[in-house]
N, C-alpha and C positions, 0 to 999 in steps of 0.2 A: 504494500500500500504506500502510495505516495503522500507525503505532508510537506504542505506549501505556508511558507512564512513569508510575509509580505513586511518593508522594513521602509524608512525614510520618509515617510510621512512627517508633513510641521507645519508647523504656522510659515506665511511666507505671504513678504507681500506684491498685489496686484504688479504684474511685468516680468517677476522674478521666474527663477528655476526649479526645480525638482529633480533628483534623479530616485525612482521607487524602484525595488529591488524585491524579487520574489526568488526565495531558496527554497530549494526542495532538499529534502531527506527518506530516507528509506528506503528508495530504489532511484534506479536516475530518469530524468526526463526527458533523455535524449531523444526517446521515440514518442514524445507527445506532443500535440499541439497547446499552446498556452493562451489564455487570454485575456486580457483584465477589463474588468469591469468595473463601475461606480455606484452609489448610493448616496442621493443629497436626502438631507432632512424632507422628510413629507415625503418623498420624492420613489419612485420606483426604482430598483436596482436597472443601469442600462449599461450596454455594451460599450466599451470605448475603443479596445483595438487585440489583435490577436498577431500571431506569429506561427507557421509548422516548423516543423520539427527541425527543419533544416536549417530554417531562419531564413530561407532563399526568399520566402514569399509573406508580408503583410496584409491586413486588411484594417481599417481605421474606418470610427464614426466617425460622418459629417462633421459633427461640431468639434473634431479636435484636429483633423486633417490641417497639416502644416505646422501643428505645435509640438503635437505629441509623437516620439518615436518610440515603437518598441524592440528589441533586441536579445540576444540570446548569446549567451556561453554553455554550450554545453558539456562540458569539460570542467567548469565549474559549477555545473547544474542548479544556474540562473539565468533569472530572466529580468529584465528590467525595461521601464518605461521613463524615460524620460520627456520631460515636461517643461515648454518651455512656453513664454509670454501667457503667463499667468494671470488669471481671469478670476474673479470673486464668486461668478457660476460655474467655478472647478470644483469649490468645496465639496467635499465629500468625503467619506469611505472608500477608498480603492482596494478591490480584491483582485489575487489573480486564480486563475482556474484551469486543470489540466482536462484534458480532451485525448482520450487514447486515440483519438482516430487522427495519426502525423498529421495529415495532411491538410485538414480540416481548418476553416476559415470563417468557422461559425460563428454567428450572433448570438445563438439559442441558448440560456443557462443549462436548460436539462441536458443540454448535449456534452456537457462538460461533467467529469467524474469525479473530481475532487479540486475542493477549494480550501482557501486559507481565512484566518481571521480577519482580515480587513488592517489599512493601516489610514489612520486620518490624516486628508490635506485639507489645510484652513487657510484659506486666499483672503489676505483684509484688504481694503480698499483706498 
């Protein structure tokens, strides 16, 4: 079983950076696709970008395309999302979540097999 640890979460203000970091443990992720997702206050947990297994190929929501990059070492069995010109509607919860299916470029939460606790980002304005 795969356990994923999401890290770098902070307070940060509006323009600034992020880089969020998801480590996995217990078996590697090499062969998984990863994805991370968000959660605002009130708000619906939504998709914001994913990565396969290779790293060769990304897929990005709308709303963060051009700010937000995700990335992979798999060798170091992380995955990370960096964050850049930061916005006050980034707050959230950012989770990442692994998806046995490599290749996969899903939106879908259920399609994804295992997730981590969530790490807070807090954008002031």
């Amino acid at each position: 079983q795969v356990q994923l640890v999401e890290s770098g979460g902070r307070l940060v203000q509006a323009g600034g950076s992020l880089r969020l970091s998801c480590a996995a443990s217990g078996r590697t992720i090499s062969g998984y696709a990863i994805g991370w997702f968000r959660q605002a206050p009130g708000k619906e947990r939504e998709f914001v970008a994913a990565i396969t297994w290779t790293g060769r190929n990304a897929a990005y929501a709308d709303s963060v395309k051009g700010r937000f990059t995700i990335s992979r070492d798999n060798p170091k069995n992380t995955v990370y999302l960096q964050i850049d010109g930061l916005k006050p509607d980034d707050t959230s919860v950012y989770y990442c979540a692994g998806n046995s299916r490599g290749v996969s470029l899903s939106q879908r939460e259920h399609e994804y097999n295992y997730w981590g606790q969530g790490t807070q980002v807090t954008v002031s304005s």
